[in-house]
N, C-alpha and C positions, 0 to 999 in steps of 0.2 A: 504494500500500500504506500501510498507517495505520501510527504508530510507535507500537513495544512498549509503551509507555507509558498508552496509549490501550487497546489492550488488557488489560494487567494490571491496570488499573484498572477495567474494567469485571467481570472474574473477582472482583477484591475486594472491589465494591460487593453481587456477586452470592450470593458466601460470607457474609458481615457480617451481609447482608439475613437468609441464612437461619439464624446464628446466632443473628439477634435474634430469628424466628420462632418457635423452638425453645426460647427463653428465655422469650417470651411466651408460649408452649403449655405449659411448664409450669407454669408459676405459675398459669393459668385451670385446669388441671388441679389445683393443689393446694389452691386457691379452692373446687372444689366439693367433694373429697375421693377426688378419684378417687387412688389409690393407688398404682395401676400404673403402674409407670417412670418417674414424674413426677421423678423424681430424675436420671434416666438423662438425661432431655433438657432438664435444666435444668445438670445439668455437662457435657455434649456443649454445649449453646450456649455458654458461658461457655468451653468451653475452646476450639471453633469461632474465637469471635470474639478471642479473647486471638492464636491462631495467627496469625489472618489479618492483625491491626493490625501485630504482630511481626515478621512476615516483610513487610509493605509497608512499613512503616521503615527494616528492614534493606537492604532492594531499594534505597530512596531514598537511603538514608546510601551504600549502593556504586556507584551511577549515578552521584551526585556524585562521590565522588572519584577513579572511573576517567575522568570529565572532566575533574579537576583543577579542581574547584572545591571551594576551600578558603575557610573563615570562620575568622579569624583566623590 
């Protein structure tokens, strides 16, 4: 069995990806003037990606110190 770590990192790479997709679609959407929703999915990616870096930090800060690996 693969550790958690291995997985949760591949779900993160997976959300991130499609935030950044969703960020780049809007903007070639606002590039040609298309209108619709380009807003919608230009704060959906940005707030997508804000989540996911967030909560894999927060993941990483509490791994470590339910190990008891402390810096300083």
């Amino acid at each position: 069995m693969k550790p958690s770590w291995t997985i949760r990192r591949r779900y993160i790479f997976v959300a991130f990806s499609l935030g950044a997709l969703m960020i780049i679609a809007g903007s070639v959407a606002t590039l040609m003037n298309n209108d619709s929703a380009t807003i919608d999915l230009i704060a959906g990616g940005v707030a997508l990606v804000t989540l996911v870096l967030t909560t894999y930090v927060f993941g990483a800060a509490w791994e470590d110190k339910s190990k008891g690996n402390q810096d300083g």
